[in-house]
N, CA, C and O atoms as a GROMACS GRO file, in nm:
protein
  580
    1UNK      N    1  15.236   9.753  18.882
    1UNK     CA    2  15.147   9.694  18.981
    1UNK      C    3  15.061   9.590  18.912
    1UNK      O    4  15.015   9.621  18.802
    2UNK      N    5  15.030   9.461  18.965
    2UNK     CA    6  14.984   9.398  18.929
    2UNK      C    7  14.904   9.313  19.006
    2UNK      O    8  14.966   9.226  19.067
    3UNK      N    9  14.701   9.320  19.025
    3UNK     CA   10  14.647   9.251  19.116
    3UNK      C   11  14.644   9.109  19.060
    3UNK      O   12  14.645   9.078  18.941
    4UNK      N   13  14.641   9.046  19.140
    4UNK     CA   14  14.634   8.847  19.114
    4UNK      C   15  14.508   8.797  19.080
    4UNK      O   16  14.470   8.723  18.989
    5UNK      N   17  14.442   8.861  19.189
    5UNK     CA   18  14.323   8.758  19.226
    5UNK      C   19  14.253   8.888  19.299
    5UNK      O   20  14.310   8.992  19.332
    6UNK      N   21  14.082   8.845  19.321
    6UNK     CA   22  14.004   8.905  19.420
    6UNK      C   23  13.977   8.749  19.499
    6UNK      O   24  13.931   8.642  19.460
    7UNK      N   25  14.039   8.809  19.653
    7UNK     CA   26  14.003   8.711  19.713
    7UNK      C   27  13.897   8.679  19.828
    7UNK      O   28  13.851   8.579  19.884
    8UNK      N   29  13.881   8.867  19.836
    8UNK     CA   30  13.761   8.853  19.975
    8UNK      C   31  13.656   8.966  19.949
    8UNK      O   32  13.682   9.048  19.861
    9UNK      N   33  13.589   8.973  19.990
    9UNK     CA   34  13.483   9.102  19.993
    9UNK      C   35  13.417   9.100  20.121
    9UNK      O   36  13.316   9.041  20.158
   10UNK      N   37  13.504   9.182  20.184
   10UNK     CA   38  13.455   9.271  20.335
   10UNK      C   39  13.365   9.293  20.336
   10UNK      O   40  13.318   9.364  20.247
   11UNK      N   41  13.270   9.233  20.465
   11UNK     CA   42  13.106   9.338  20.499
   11UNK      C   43  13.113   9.333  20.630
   11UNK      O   44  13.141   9.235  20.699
   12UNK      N   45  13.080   9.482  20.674
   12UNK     CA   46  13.041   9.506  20.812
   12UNK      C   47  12.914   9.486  20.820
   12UNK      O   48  12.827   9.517  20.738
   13UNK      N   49  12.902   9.427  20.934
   13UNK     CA   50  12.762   9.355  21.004
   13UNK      C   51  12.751   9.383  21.119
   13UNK      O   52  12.861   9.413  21.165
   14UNK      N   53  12.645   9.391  21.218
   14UNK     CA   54  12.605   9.444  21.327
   14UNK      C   55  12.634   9.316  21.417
   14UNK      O   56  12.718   9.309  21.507
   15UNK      N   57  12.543   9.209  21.371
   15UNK     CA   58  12.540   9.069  21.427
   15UNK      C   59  12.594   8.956  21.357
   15UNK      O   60  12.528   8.918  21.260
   16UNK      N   61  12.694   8.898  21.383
   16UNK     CA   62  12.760   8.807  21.290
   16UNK      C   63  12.705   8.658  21.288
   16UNK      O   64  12.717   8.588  21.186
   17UNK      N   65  12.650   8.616  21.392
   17UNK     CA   66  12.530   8.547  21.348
   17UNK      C   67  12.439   8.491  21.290
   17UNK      O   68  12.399   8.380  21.257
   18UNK      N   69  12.417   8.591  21.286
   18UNK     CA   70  12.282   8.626  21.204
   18UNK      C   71  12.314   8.647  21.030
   18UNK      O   72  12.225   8.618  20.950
   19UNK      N   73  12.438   8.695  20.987
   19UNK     CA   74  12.495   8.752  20.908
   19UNK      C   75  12.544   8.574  20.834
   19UNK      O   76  12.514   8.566  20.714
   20UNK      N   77  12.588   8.489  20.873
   20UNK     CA   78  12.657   8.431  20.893
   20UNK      C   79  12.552   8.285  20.866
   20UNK      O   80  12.570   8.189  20.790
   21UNK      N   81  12.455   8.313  20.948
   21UNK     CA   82  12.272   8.220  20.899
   21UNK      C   83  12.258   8.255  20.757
   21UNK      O   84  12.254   8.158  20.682
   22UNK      N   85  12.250   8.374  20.702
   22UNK     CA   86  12.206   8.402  20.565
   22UNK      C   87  12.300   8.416  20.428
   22UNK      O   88  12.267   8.423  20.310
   23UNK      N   89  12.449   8.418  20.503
   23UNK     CA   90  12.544   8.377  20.331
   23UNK      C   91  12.517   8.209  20.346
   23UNK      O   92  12.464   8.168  20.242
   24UNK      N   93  12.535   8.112  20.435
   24UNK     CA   94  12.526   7.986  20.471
   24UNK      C   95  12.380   7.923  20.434
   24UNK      O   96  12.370   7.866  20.325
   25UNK      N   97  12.251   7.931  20.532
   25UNK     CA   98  12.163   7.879  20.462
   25UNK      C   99  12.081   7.921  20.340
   25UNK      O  100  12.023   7.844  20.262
   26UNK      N  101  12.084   8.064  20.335
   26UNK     CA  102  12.035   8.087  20.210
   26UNK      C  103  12.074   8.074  20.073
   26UNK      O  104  12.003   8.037  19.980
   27UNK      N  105  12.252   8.127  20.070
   27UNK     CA  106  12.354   8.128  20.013
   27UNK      C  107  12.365   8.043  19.970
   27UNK      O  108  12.356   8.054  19.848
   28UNK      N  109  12.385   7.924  20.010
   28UNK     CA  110  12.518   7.792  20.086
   28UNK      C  111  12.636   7.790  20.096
   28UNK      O  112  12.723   7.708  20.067
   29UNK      N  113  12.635   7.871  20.134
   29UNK     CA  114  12.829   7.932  20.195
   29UNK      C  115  12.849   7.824  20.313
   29UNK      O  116  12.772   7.760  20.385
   30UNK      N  117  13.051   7.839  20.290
   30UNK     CA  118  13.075   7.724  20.395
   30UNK      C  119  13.166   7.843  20.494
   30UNK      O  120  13.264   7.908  20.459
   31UNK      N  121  13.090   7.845  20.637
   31UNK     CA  122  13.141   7.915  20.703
   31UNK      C  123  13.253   7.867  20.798
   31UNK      O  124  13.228   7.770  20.870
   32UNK      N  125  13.405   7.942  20.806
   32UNK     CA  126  13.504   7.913  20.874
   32UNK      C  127  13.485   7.949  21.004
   32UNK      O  128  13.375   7.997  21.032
   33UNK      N  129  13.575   7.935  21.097
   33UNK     CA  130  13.609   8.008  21.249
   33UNK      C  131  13.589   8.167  21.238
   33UNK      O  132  13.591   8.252  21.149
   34UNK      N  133  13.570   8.162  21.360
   34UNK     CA  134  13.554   8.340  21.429
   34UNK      C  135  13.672   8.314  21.474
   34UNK      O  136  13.714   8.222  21.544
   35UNK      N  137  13.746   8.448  21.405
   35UNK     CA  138  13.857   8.550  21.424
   35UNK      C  139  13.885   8.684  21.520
   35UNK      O  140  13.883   8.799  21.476
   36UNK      N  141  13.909   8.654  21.640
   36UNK     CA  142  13.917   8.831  21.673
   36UNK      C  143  14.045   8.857  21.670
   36UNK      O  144  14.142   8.781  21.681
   37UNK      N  145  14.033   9.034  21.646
   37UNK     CA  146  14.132   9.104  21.599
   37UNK      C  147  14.128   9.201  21.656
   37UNK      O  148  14.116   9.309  21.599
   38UNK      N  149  14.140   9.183  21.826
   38UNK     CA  150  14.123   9.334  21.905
   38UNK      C  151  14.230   9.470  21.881
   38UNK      O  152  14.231   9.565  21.959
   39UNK      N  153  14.319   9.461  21.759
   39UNK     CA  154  14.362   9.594  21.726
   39UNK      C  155  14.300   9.680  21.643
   39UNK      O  156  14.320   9.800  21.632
   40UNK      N  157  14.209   9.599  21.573
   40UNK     CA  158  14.070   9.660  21.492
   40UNK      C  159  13.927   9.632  21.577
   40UNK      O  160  13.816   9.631  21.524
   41UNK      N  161  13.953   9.610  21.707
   41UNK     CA  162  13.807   9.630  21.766
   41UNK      C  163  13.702   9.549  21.686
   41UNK      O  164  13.586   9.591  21.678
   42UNK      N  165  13.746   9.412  21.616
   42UNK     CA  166  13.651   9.318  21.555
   42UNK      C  167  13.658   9.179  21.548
   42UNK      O  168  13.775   9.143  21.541
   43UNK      N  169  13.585   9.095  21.547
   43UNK     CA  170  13.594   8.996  21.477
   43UNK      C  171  13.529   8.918  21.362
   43UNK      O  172  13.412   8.951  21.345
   44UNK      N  173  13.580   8.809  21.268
   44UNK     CA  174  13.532   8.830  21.182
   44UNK      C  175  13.513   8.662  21.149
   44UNK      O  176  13.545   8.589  21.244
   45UNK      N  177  13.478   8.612  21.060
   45UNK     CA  178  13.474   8.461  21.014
   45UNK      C  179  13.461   8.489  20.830
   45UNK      O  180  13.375   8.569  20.793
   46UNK      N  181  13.532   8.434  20.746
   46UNK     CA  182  13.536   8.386  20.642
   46UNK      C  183  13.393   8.293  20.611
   46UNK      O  184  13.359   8.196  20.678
   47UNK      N  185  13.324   8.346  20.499
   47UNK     CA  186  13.214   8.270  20.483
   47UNK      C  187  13.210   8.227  20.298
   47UNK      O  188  13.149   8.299  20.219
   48UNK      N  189  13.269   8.128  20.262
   48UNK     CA  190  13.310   8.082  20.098
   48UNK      C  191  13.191   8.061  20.034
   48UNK      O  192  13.109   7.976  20.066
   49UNK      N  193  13.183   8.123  19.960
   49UNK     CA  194  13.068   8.136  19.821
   49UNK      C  195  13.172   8.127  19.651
   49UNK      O  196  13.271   8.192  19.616
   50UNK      N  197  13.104   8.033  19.590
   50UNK     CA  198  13.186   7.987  19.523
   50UNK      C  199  13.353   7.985  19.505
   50UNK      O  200  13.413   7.878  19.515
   51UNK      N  201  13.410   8.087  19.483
   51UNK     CA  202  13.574   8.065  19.476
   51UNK      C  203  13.603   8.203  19.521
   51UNK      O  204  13.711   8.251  19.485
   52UNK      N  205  13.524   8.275  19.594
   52UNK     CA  206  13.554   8.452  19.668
   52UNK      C  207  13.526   8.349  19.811
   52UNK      O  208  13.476   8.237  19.820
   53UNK      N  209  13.588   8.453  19.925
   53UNK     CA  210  13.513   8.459  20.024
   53UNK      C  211  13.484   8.543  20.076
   53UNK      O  212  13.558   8.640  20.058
   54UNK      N  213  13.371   8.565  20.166
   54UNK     CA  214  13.312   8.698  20.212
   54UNK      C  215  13.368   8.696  20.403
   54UNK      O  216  13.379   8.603  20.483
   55UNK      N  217  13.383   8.796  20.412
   55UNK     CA  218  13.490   8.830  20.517
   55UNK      C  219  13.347   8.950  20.639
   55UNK      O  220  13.334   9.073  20.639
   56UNK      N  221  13.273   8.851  20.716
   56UNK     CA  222  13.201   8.908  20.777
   56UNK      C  223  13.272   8.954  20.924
   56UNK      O  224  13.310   8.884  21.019
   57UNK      N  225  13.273   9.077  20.906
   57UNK     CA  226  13.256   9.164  20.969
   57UNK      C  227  13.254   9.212  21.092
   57UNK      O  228  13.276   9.332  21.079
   58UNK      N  229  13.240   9.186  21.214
   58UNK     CA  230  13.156   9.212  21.358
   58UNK      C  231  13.232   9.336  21.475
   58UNK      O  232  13.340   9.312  21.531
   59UNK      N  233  13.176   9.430  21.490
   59UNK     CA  234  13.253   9.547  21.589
   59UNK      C  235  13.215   9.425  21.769
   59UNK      O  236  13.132   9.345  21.812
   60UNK      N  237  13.315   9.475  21.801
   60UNK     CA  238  13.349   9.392  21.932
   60UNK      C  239  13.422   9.518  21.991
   60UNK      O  240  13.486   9.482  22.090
   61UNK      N  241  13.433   9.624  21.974
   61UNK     CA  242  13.479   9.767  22.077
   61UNK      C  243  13.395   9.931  22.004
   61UNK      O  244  13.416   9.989  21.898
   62UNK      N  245  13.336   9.951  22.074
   62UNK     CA  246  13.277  10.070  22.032
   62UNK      C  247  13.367  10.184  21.965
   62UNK      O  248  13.312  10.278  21.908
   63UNK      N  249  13.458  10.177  21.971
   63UNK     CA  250  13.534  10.247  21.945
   63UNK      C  251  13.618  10.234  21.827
   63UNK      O  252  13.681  10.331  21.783
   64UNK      N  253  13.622  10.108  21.769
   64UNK     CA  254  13.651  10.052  21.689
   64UNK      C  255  13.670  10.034  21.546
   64UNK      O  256  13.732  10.138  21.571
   65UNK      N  257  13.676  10.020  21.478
   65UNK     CA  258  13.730  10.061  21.328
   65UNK      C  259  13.622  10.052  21.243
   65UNK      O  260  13.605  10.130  21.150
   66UNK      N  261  13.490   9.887  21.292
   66UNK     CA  262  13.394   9.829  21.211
   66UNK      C  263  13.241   9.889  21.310
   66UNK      O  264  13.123   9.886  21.274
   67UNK      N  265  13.286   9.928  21.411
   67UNK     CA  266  13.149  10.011  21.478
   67UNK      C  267  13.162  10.182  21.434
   67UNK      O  268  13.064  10.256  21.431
   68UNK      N  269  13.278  10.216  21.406
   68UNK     CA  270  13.315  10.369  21.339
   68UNK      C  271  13.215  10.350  21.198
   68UNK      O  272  13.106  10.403  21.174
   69UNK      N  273  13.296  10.254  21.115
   69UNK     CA  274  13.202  10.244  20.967
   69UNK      C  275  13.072  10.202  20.971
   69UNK      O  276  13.001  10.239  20.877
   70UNK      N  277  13.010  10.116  21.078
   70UNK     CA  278  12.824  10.115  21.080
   70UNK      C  279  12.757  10.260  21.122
   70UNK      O  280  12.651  10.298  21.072
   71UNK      N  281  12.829  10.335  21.218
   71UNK     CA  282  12.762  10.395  21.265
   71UNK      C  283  12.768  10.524  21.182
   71UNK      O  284  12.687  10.615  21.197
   72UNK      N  285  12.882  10.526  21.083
   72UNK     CA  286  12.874  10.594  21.003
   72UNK      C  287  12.800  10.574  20.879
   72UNK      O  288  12.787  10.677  20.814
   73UNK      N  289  12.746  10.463  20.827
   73UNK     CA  290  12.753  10.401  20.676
   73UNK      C  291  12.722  10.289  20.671
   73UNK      O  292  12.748  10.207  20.583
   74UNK      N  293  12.654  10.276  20.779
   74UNK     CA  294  12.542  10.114  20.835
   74UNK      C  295  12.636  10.024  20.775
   74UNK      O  296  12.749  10.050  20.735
   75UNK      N  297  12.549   9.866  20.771
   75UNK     CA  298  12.589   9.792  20.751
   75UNK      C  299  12.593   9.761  20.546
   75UNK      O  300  12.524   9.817  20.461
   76UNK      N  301  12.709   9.643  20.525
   76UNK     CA  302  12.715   9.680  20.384
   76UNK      C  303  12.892   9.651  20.380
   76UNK      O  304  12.974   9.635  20.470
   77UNK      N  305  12.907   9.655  20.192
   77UNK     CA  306  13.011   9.678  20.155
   77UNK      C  307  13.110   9.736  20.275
   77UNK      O  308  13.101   9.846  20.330
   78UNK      N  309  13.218   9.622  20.302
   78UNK     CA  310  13.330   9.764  20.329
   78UNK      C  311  13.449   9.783  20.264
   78UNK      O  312  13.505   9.892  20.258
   79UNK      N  313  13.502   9.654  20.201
   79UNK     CA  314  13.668   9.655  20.062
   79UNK      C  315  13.657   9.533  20.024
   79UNK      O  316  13.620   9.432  20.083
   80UNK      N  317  13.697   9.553  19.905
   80UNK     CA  318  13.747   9.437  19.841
   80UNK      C  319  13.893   9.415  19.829
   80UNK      O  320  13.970   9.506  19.799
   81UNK      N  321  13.937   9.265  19.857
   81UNK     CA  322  14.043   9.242  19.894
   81UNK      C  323  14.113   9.140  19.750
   81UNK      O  324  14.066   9.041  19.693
   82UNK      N  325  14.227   9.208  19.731
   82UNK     CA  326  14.325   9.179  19.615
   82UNK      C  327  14.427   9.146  19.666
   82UNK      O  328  14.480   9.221  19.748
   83UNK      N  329  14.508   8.968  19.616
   83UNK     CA  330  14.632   8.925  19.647
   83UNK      C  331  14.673   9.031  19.532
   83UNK      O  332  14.611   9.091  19.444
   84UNK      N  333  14.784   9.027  19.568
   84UNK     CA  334  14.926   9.098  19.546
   84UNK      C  335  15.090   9.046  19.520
   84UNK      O  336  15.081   8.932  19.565
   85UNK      N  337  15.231   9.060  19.478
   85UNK     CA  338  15.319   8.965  19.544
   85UNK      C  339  15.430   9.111  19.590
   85UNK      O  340  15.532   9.083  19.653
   86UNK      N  341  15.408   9.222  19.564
   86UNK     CA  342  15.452   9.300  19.646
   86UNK      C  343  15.388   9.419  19.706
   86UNK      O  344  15.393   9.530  19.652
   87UNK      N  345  15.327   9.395  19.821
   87UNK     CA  346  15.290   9.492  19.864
   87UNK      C  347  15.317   9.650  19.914
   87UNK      O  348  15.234   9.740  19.929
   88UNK      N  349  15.439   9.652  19.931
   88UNK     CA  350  15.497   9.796  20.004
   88UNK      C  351  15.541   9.859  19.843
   88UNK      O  352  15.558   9.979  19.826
   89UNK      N  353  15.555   9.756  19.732
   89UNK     CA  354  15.566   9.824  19.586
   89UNK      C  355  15.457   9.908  19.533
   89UNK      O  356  15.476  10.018  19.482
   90UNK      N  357  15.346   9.852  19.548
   90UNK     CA  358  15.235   9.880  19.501
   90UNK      C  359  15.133   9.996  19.610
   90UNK      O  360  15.023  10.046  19.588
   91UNK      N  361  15.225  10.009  19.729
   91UNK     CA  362  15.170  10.075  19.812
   91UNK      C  363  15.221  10.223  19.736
   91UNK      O  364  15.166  10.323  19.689
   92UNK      N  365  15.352  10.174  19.753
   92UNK     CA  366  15.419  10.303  19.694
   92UNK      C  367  15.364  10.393  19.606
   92UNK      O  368  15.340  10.513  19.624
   93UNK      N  369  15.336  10.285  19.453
   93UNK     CA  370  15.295  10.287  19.312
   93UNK      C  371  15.194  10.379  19.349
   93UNK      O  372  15.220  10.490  19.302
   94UNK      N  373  15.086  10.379  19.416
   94UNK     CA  374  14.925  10.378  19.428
   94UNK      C  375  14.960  10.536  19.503
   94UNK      O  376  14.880  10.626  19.476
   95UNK      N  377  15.092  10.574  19.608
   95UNK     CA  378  15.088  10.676  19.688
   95UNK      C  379  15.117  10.791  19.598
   95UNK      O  380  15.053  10.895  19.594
   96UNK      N  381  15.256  10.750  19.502
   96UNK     CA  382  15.288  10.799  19.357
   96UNK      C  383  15.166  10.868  19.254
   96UNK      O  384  15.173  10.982  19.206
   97UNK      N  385  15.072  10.789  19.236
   97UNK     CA  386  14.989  10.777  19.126
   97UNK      C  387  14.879  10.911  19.177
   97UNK      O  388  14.806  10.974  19.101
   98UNK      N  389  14.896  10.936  19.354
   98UNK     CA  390  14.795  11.032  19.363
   98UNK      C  391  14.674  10.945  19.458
   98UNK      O  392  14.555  10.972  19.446
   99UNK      N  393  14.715  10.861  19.532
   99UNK     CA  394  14.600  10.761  19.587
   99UNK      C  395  14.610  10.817  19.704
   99UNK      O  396  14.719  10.861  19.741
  100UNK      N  397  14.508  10.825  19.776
  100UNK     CA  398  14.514  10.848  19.902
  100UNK      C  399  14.477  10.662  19.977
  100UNK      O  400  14.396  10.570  19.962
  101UNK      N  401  14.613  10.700  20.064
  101UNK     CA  402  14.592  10.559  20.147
  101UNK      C  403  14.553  10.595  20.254
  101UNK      O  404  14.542  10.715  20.280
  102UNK      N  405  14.521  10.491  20.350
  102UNK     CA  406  14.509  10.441  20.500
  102UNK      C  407  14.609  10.432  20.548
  102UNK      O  408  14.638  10.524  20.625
  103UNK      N  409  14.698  10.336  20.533
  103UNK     CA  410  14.817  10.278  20.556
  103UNK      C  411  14.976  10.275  20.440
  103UNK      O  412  14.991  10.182  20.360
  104UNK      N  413  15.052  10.357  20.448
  104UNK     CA  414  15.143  10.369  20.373
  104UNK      C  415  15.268  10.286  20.334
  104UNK      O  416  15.352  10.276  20.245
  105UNK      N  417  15.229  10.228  20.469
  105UNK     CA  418  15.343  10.103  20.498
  105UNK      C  419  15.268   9.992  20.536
  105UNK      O  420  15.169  10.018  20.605
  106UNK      N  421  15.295   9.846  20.503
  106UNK     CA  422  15.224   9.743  20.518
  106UNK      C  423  15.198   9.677  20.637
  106UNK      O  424  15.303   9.648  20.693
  107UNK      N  425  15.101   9.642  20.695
  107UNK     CA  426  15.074   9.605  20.824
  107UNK      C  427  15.080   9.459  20.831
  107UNK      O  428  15.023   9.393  20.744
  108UNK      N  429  15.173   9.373  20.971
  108UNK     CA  430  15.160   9.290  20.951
  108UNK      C  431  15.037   9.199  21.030
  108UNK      O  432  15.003   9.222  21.146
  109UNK      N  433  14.981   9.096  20.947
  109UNK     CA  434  14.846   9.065  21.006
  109UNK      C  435  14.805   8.899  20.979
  109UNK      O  436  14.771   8.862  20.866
  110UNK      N  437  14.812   8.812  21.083
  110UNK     CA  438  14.780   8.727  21.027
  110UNK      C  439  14.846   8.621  20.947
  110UNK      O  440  14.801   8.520  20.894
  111UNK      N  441  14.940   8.659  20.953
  111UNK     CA  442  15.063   8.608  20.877
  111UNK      C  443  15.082   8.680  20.728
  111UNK      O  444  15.174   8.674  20.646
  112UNK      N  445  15.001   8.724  20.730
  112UNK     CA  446  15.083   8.847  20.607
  112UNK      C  447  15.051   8.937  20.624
  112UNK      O  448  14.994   8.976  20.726
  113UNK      N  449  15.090   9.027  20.488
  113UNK     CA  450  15.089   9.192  20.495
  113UNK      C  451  14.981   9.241  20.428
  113UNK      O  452  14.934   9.198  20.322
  114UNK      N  453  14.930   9.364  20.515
  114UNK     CA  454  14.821   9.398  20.389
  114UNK      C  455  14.817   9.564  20.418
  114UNK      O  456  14.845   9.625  20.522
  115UNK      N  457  14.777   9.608  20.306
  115UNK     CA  458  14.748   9.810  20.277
  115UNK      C  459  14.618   9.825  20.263
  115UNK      O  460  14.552   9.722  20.256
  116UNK      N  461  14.564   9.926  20.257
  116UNK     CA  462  14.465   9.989  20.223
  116UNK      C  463  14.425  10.122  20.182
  116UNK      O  464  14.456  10.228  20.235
  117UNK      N  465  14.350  10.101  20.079
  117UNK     CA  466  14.354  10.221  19.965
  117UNK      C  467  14.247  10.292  20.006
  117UNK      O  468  14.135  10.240  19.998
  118UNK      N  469  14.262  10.407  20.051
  118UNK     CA  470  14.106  10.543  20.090
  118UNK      C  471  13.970  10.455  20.025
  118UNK      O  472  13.999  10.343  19.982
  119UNK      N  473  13.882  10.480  20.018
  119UNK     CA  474  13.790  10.453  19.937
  119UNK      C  475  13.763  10.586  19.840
  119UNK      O  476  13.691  10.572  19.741
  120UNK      N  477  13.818  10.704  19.868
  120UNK     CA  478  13.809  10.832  19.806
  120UNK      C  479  13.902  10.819  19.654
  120UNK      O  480  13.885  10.884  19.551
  121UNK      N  481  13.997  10.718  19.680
  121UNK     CA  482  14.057  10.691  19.532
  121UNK      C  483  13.980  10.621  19.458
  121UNK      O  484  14.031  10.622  19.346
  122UNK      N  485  13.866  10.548  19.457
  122UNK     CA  486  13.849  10.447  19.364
  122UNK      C  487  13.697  10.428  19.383
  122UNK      O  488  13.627  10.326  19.383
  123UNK      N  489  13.666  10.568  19.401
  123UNK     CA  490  13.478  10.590  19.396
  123UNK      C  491  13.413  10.530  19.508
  123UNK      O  492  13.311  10.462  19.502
  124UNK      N  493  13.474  10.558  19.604
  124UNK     CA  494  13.415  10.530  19.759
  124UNK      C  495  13.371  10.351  19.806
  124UNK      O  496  13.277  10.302  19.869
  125UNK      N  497  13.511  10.286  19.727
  125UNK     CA  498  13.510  10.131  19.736
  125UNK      C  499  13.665  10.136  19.815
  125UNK      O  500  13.754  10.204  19.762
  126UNK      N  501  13.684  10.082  19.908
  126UNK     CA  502  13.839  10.078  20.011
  126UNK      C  503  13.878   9.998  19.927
  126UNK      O  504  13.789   9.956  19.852
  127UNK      N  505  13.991   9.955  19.909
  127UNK     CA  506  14.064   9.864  19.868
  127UNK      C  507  14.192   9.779  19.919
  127UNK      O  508  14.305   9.822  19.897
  128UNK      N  509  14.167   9.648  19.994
  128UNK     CA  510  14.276   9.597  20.099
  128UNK      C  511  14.352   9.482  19.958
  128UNK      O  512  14.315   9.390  19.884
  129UNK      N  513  14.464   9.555  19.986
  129UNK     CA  514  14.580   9.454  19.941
  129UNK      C  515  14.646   9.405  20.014
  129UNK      O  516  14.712   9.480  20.085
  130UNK      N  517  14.661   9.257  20.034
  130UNK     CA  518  14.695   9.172  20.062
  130UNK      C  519  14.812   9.093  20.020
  130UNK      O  520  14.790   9.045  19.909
  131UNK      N  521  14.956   9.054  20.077
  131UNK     CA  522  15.069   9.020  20.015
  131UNK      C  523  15.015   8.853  20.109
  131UNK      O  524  14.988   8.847  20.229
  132UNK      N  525  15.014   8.792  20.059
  132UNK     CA  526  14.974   8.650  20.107
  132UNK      C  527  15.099   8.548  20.138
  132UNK      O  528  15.184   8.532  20.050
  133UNK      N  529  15.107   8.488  20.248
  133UNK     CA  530  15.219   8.407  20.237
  133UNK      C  531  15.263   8.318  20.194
  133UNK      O  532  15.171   8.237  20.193
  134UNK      N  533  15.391   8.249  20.134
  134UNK     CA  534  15.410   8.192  20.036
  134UNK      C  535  15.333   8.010  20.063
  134UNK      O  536  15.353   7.959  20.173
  135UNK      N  537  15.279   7.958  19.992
  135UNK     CA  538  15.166   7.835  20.036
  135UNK      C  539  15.062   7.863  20.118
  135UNK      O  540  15.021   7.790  20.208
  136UNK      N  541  15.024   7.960  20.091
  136UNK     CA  542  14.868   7.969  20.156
  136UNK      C  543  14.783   7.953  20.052
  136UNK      O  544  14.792   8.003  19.940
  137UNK      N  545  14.680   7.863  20.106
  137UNK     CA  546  14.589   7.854  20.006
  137UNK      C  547  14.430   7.909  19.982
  137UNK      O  548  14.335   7.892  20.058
  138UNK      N  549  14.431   7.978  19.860
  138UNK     CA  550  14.330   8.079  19.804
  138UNK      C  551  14.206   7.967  19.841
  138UNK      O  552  14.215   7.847  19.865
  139UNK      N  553  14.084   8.056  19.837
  139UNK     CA  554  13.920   7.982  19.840
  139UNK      C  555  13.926   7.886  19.745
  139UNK      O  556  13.863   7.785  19.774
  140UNK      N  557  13.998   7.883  19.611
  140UNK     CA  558  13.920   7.800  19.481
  140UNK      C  559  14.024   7.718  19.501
  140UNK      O  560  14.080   7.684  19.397
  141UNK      N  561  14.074   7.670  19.615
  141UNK     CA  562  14.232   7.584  19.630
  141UNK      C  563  14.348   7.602  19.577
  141UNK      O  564  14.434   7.519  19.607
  142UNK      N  565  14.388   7.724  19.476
  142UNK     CA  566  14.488   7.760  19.441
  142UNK      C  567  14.604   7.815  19.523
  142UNK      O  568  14.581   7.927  19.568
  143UNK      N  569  14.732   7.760  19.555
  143UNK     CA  570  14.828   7.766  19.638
  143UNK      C  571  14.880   7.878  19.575
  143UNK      O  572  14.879   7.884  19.452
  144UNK      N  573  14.955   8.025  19.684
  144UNK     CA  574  15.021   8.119  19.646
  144UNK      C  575  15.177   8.114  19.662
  144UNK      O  576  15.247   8.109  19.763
  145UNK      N  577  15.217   8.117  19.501
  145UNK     CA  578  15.310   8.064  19.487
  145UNK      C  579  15.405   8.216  19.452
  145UNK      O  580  15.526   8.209  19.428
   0.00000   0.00000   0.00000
C-alpha cells in the first residue's frame, strides 16, 4: 500500500457560510462551488489553503451522515483524505491488516473511487482514500498520472 499525497481534510460544519467566511477571509483560502451529495445528506465546497484543500462540510438531511457526526461529535475534524492508485487493493490490504472499514468495496463518487477507514483503526481520525481519475488535477496543480 502506498499513500501519494494528502489531498483534503474534511470538516463538518453546521453553517457553510459562515465556515467558508473564515478559511477565505481570515485564512485566504480560495473557495470553489457548492457540491450536493444527497446520498450523504450533504453538501460541501472545497476551500484551498496552500497546496491541501479543506473539504467543508454541510448536513442538508437530518438524517444524514454529516448531521449524524455533529450531533454526535459537534463540529470539527472529520478525515483526512489520501490519493491512492489502487483503491479496492489497499482496501483489501487495510481489511487484511485488521482495519476496521466503513466501506469494503470502493464507492463510486464523483468521478472516482473512494473507501473509508473506521476512525477506530487509526486513533479516532477516519481515513478517506481516494483513487483519483487519471488527469485530474491535485490543489498544488499536480496532474494524476
Amino acid at each position: 500500500m502506498k499513500l501519494k499525497k494528502v489531498t483534503e481534510v474534511g470538516v463538518a460544519v453546521k453553517d457553510l457560510s459562515q465556515a467558508t467566511k473564515l478559511f477565505v477571509d481570515l485564512l485566504g483560502g480560495l473557495a470553489g462551488p457548492i457540491t450536493d451529495v444527497p446520498i450523504f445528506g450533504m453538501r460541501f465546497r472545497m476551500v484551498k489553503l496552500a497546496n491541501i484543500e479543506f473539504e467543508l462540510m454541510e448536513p442538508t438531511d437530518k438524517d444524514g451522515l454529516i448531521a449524524k457526526y455533529i450531533a454526535t461529535r459537534g463540529e470539527g475534524l472529520h478525515h483526512i483524505a489520501f490519493a491512492v492508485d489502487d483503491l479496492a487493493d489497499d482496501l483489501t490490504f487495510l481489511k487484511a491488516k485488521g482495519c476496521k472499514m466503513i466501506n469494503e468495496t470502493p464507492l463510486e463518487l464523483l468521478g472516482g473511487k473512494v473507501g473509508f477507514v473506521h476512525p477506530k483503526a487509526f486513533s479516532g481520525v477516519m481515513l478517506e482514500l481516494i483513487e483519483y481519475p487519471e488527469g485530474y488535477t491535485f490543489p498544488g496543480g499536480e496532474a494524476n498520472r
